[in-house]
N, C-alpha and C positions, 0 to 999 in steps of 0.2 A: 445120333439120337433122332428119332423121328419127331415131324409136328404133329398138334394135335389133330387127332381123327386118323392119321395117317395109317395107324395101328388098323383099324376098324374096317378102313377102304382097304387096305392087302388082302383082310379075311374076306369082306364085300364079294372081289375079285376072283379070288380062289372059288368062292362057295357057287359064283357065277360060270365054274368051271375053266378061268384061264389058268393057262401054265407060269411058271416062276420063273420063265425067261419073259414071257409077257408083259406080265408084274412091272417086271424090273424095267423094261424098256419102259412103259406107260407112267412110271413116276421118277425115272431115271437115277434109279437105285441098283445095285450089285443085287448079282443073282442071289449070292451069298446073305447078303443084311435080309435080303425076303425070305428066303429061308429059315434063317433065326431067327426070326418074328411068327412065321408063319407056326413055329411050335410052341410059342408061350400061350396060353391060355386070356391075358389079359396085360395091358399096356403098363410098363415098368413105372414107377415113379422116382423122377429125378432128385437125389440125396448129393450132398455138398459131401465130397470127401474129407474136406479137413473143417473141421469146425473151429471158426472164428472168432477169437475171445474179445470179451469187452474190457474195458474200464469200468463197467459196473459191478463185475461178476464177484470182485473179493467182496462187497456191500449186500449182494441180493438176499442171502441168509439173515441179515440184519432187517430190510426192508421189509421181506416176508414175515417177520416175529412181530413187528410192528405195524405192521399191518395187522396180522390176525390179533394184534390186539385191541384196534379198532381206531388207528391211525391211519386215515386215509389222505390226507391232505400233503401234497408233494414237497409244496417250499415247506413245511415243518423239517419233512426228512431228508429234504436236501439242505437243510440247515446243518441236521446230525449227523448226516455221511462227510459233509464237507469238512465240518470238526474234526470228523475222523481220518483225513486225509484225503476225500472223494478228488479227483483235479477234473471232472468232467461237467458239463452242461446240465441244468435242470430240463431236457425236451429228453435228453437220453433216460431220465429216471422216469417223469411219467409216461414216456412210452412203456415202458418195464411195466410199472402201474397200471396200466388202462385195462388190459386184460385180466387182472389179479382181483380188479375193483368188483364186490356184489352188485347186484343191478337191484334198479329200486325199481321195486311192484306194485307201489301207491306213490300218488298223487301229495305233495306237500300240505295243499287243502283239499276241505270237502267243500262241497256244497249244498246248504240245503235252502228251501226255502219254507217261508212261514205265509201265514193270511193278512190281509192287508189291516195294518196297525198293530199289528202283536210284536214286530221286533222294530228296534231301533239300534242305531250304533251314535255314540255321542262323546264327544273330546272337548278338550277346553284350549283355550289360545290365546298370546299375548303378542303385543305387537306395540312397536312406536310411532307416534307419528307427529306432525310439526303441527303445534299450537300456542296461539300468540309469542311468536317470537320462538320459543322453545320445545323442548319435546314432551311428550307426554306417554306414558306407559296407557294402553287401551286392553280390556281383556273379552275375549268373546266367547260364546258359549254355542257349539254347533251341534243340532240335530238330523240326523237322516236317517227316513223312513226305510226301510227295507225294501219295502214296496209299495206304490203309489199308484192309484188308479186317473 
């Protein structure tokens, strides 16, 4: 297997007019392997012969339905796969997840603003605190401007 770029410097090379015994001495490669490079059009991409099974894969038809039903949240379904016999790690399932997740295109809030005095935001509050000897329930009333000059 060649490295990267490797592919790109043989053609380089050639198109610079050296010969395939050249090639070969200059990156210390068989005349041969320069050869069969030399007639592919574009650098191969490396594919795993034997593909690798998980422990997640009897679940992922499950997850994917639950999902597109708008279950997105991992310890829920790694609650329900486990039930179901899952014996593996909850990082193994949202990695699975992380990919599958829509992406969010707004912002959880907006913001706007207003002119000074027209909005307020106001809450109410209780609280204890030690008087004469004992405690006493206190409640308070808070106001804030939006914007204050």
């Amino acid at each position: 297997m060649l490295k990267n770029g490797e592919f790109y410097l043989i053609k380089d090379m050639r198109q610079r007019g050296m010969n395939i015994t050249q090639i070969a001495d200059s990156l210390g490669r068989d005349r041969k392997t320069i050869r069969k490079w030399l007639k592919k059009d574009e650098p191969s991409k490396y594919q795993r012969s034997v593909k690798k099974t998980s422990i997640l894969d009897p679940f992922k038809p499950y997850i994917k339905a639950r999902m597109e039903e708008g279950c997105f949240n991992a310890v829920v379904l790694f609650d329900e796969i486990k039930a179901q016999g899952y014996p593996g790690q909850i990082r193994l399932l949202r990695s699975f997840m992380e990919p599958l997740r829509p992406v969010v295109k707004t912002k959880a809030t907006l913001r706007y603003e207003t002119a000074p005095g027209k909005q307020a935001q106001v809450d109410w509050g209780h609280f204890k605190v030690e008087w004469n000897g004992g405690y006493k329930r206190l409640y308070a009333f808070v106001m804030v401007l939006s914007i204050s000059i």
